[in-house]
N, C-alpha and C positions, 0 to 999 in steps of 0.2 A: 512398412509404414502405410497406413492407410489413406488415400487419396492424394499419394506424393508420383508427379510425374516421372519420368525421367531424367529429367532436364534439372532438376530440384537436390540441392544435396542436403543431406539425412548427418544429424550430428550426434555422435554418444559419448560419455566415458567412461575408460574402460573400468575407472576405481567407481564409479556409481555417481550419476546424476548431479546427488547432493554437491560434489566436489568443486562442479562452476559457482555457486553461490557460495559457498565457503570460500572459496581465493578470492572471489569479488568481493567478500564483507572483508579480509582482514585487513584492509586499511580503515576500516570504519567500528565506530561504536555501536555495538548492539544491545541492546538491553532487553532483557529475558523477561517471564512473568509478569508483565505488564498489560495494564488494558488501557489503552486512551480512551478516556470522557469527550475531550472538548477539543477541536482545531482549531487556531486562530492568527489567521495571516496579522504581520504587525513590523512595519518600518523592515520589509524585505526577510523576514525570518518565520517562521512555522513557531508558534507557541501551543505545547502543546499540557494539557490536563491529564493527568493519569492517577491509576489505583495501581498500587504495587504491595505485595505481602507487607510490607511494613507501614502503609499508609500512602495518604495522595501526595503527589510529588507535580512539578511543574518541570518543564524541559522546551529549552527553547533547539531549534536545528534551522539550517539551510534548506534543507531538503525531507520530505514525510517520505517512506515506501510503505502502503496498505495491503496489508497480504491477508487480509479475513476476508471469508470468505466474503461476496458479492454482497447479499444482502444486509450482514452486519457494516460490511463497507458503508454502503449507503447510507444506513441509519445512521453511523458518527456521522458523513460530512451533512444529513439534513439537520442531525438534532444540533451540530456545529453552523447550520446556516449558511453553507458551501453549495451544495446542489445545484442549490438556485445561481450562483455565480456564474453568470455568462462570459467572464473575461478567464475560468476557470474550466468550464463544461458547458458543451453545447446541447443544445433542447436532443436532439436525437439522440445525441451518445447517450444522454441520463435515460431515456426510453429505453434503449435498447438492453440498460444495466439494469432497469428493472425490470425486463424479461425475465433475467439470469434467474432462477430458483434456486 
């Protein structure tokens, strides 16, 4: 591994990568095909806007996980009006994610 000391321990598995995130989703609901439009915090829950093969759908959760890349990240939680949330993200961190290309 590249710029791992000695002192640092190095994790793999042996069935392939994918398989930590696989045991960690199967208690949880995952929904495929999906694009979220719109975020919106609301009485302690994520309300969320989406487009799905069949039409827009609404989904409320506990918890969002954003796994696009960087820059489409951004764009939901701006075009969402999150960004700017300081109780949410701090002035650096959002700098530093629009470095990310």
């Amino acid at each position: 591994w590249p710029n791992q000391t000695q002192n640092e321990p190095a994790y793999y598995s042996p069935a392939g990568m994918t398989q930590v995130p696989k045991a960690l989703a199967k208690a949880l609901t995952v929904i495929r095909e999906t694009r979220v439009t719109h975020l919106q915090e609301k009485n302690g829950l994520w309300e969320l806007t989406a487009e799905t093969p069949s039409g827009q759908h609404a989904y409320q959760a506990a918890h969002v996980v954003l796994t696009a890349p960087t820059p489409q990240a951004l764009q939901l939680l701006a075009e969402s009006g999150l960004l700017n949330n300081s109780s949410l993200f701090k002035s650096e961190d959002v700098h530093a994610l629009q470095q990310i290309t």
